[in-house]
LUMNU-864438 format. One record per residue: residue number from 0; residue in one letter; x, y, z of N, C-alpha, C in turn. Coordinates in Angstrom, 3 decimals. Layout:
BEGIN
(rec NUM a (X Y Z) (X Y Z) (X Y Z))
...
REM end
This chain:
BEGIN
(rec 0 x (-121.055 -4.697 -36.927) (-119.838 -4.672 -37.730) (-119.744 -3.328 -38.451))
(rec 1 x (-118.340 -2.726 -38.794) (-118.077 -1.525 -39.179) (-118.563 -1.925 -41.104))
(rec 2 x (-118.562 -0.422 -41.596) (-118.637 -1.149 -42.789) (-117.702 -1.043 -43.546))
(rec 3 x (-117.142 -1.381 -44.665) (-115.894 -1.853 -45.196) (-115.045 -0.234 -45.501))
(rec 4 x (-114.015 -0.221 -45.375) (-113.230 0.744 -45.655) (-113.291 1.080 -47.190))
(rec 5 x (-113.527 2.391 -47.583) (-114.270 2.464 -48.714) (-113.389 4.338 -49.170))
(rec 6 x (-112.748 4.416 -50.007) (-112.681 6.098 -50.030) (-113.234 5.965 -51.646))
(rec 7 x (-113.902 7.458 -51.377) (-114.432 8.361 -53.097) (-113.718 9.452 -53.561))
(rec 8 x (-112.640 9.040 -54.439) (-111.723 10.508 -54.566) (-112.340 10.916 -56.617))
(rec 9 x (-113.086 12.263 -56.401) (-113.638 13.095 -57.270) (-112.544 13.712 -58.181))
(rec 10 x (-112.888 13.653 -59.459) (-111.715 14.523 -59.902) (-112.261 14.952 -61.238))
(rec 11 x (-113.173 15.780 -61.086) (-113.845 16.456 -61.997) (-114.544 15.850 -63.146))
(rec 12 x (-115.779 16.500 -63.933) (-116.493 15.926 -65.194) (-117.129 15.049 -64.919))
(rec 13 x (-117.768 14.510 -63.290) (-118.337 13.762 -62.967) (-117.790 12.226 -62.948))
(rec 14 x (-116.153 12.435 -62.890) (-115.532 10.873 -62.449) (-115.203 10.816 -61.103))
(rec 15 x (-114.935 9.789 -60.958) (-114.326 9.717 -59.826) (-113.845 7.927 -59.526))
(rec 16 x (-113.107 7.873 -58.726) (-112.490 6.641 -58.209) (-112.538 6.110 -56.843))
(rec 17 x (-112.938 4.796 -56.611) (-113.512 4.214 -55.232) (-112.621 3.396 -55.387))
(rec 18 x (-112.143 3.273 -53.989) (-111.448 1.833 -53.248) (-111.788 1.396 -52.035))
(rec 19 x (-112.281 0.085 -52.226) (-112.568 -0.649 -50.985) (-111.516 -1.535 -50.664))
(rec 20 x (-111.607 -1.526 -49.380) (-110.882 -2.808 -48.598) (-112.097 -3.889 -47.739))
(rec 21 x (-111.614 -5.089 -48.056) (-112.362 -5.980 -46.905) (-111.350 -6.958 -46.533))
(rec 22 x (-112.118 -7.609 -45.101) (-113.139 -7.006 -44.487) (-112.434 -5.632 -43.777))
(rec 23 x (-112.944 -4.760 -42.716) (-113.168 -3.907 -42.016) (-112.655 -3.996 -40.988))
(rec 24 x (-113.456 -5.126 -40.264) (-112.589 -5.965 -39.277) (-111.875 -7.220 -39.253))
(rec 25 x (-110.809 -7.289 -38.535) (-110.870 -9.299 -38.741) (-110.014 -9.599 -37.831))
(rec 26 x (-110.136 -10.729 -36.693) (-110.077 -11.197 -35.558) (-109.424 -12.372 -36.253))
(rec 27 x (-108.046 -13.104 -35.639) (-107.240 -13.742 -35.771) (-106.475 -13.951 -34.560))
(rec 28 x (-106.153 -15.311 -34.385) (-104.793 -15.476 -33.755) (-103.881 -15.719 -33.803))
(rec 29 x (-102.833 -15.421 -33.147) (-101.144 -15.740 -33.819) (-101.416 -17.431 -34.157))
(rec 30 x (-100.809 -17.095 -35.277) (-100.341 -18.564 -36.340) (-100.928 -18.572 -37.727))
(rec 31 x (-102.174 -17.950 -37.031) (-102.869 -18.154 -38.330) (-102.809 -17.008 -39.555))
(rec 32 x (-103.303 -18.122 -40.984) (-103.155 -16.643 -41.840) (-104.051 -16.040 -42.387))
(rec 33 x (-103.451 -14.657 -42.518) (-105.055 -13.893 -43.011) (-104.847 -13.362 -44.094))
(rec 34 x (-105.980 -12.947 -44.660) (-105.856 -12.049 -46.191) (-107.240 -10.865 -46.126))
(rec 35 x (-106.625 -9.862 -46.553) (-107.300 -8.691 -46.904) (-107.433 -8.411 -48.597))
(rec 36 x (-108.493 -7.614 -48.670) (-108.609 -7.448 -50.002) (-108.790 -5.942 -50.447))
(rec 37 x (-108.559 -5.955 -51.383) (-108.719 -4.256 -51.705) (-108.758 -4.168 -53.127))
(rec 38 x (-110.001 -3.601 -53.518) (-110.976 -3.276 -54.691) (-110.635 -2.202 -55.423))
(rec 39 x (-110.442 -1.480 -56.528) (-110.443 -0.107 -57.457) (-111.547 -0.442 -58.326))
(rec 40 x (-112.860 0.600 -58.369) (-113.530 0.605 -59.371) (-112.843 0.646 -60.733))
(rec 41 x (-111.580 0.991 -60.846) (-110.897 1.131 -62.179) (-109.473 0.626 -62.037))
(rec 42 x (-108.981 0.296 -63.188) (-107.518 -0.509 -62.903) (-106.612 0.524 -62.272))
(rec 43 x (-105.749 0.234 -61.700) (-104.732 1.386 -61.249) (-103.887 1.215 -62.201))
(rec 44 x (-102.618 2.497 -62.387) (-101.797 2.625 -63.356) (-101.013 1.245 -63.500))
(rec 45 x (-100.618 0.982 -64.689) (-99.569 -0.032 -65.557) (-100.132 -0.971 -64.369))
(rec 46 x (-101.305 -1.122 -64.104) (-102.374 -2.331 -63.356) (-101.780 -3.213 -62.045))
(rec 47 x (-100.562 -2.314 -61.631) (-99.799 -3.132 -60.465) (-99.457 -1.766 -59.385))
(rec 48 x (-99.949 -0.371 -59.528) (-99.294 0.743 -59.065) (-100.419 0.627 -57.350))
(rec 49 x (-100.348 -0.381 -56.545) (-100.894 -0.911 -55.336) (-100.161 -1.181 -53.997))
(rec 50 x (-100.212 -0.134 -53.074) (-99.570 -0.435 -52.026) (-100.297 -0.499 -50.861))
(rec 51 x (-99.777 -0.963 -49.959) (-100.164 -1.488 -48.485) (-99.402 -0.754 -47.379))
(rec 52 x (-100.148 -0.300 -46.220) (-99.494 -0.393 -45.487) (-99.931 -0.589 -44.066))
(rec 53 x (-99.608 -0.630 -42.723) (-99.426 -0.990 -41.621) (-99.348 0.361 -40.598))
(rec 54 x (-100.550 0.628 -39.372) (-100.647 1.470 -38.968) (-100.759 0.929 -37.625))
(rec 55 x (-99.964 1.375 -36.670) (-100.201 0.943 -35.186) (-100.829 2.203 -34.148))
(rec 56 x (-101.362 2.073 -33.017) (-102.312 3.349 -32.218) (-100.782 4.222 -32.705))
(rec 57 x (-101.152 5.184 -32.059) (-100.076 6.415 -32.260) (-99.247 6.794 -33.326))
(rec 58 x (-99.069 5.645 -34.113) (-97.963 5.663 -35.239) (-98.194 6.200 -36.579))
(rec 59 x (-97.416 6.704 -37.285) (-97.863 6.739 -38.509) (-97.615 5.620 -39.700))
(rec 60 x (-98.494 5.701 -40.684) (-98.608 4.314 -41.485) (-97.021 4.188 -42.407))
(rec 61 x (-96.924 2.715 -42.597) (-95.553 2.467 -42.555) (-95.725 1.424 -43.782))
(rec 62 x (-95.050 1.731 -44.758) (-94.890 0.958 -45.976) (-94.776 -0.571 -45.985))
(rec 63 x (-95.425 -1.128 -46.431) (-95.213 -2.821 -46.155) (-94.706 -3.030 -47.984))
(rec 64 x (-95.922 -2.894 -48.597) (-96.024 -3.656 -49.864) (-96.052 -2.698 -51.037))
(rec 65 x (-95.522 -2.144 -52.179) (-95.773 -1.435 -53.279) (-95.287 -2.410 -54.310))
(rec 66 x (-96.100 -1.127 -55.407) (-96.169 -2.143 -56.472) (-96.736 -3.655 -56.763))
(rec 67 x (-97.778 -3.514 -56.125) (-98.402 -5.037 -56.245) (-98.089 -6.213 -54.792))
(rec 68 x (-96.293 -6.121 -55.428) (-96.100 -7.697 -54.841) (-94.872 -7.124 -54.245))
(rec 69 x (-94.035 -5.869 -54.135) (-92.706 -6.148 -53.854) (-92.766 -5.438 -52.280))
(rec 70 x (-91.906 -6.105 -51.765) (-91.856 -6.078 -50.087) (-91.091 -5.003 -49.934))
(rec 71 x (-91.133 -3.852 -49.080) (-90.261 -2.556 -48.954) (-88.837 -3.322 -47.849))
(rec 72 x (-88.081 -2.979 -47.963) (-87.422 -3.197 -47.317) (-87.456 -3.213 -45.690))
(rec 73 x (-87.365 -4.193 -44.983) (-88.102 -4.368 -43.629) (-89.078 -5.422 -43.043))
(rec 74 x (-89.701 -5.661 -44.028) (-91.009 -6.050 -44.330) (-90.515 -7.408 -44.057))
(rec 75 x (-91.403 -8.023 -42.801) (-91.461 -9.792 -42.197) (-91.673 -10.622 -43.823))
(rec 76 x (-90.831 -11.554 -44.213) (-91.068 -12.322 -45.120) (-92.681 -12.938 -45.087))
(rec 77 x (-93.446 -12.665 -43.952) (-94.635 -13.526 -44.132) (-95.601 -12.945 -44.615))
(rec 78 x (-95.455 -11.273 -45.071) (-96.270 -10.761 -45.528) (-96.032 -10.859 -47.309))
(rec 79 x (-96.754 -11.323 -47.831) (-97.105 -10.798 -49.371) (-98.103 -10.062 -50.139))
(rec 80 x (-98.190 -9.909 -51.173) (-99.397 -8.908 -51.610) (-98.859 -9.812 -53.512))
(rec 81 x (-100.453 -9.744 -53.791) (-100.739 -10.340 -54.918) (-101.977 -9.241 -55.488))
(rec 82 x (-102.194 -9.969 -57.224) (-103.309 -9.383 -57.653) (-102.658 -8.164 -58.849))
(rec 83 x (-103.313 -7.333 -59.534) (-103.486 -7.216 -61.219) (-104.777 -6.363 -61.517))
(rec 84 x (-104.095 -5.052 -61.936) (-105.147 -4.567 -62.575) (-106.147 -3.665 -61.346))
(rec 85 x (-106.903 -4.139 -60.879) (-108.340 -3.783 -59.943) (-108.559 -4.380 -58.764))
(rec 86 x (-107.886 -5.893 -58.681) (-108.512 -6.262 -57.648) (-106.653 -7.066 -57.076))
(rec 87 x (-106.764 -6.599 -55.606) (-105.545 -6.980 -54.941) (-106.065 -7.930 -53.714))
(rec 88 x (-105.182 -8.361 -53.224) (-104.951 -9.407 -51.750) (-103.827 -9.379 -51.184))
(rec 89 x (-103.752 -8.336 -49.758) (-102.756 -8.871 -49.053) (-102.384 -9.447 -47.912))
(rec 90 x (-101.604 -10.794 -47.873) (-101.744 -12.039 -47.160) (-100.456 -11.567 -46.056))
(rec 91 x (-101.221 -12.288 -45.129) (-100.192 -12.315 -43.769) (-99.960 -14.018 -43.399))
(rec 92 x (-99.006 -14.636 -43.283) (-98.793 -16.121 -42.966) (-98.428 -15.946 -42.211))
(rec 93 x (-98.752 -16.740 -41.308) (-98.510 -16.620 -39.814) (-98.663 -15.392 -39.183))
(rec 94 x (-99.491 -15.238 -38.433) (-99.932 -13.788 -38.313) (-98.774 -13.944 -36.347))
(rec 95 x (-98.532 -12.838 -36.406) (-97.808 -12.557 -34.878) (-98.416 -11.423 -34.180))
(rec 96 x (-98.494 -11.010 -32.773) (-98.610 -10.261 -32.208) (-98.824 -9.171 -32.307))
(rec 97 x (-97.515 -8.840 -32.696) (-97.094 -7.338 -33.333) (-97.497 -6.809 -34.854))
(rec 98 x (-98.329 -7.781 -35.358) (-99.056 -7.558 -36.484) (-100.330 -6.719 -36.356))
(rec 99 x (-100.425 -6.685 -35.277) (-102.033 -5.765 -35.054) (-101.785 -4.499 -35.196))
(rec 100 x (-103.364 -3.732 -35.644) (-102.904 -2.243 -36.213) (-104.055 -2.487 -37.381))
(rec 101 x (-103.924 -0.952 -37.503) (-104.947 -0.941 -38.769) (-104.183 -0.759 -40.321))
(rec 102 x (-104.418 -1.584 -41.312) (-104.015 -2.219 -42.785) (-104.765 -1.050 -43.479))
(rec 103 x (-104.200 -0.511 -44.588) (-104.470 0.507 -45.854) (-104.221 -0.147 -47.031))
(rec 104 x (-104.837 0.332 -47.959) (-103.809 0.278 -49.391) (-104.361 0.997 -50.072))
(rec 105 x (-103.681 1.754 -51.188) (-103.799 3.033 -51.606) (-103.271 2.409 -53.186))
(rec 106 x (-104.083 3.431 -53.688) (-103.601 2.882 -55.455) (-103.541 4.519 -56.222))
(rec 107 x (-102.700 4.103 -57.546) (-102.361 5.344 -57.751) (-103.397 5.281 -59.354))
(rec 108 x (-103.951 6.083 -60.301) (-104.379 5.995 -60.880) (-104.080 7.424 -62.072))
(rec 109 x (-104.159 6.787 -63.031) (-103.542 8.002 -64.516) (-104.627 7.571 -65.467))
(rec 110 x (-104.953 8.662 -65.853) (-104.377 10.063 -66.431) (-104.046 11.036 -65.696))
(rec 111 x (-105.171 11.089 -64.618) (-105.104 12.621 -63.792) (-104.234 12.202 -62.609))
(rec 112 x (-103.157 11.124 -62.612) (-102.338 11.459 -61.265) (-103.129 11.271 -59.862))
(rec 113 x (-103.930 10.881 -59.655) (-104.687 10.590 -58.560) (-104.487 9.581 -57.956))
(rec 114 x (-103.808 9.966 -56.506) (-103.495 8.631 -55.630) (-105.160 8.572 -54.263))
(rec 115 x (-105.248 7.175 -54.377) (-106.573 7.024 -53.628) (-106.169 5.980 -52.606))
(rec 116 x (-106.742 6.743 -50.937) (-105.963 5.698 -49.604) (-107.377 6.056 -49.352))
(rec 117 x (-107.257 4.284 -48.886) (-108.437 3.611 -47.951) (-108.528 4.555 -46.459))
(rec 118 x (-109.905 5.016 -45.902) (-109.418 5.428 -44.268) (-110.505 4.866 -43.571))
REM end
């Protein structure tokens, strides 16, 4: 198994900010639902500044979820995104076909303006 999607973004004076996602991998079949998770060692800004997104081979990654919970326009009603502060979940109900691809989420973090994406 791969190990969990994890970035370390440095930003001087010896801080820095980690985000994990789990799991890494995850094997599903259409119908069923899944949930991903994604970690900030530190709260992200006004504790909801958390987005998601959706990456297929060739493509570039494509906005699903910001701000926590709100769906970008486009976005299959079966996807949601929950969670506060540090620790997020975002759920797929009923998972379909065309759902496969590799999942991000990226959080933005202040004082220093530092946006941090999972790779």
């Amino acid at each position: 198994a791969r190990a969990d999607r994890v970035k370390v973004v440095e930003w001087g004076s010896g801080g820095q900010y980690v985000l994990t996602q789990t799991p890494a991998v995850k094997a599903v079949v259409p119908g069923q639902t899944v949930s991903l998770n994604c970690k900030s060692s530190s709260n992200v800004y006004s504790n909801n500044r958390l987005a998601w997104y959706h990456q297929t081979p060739g493509g570039a990654p494509k906005l699903l979820i910001y701000y926590a919970t709100t769906l970008q326009s486009g976005t299959p009603s079966r996807f949601s995104g929950s969670g506060s502060g540090s620790d997020f979940t975002l759920t797929i109900s009923g998972v379909q076909a065309d759902d496969a691809g590799d999942y991000y989420c990226q959080s933005l973090h202040y004082p220093n303006s530092v946006w941090v994406f999972t790779q």
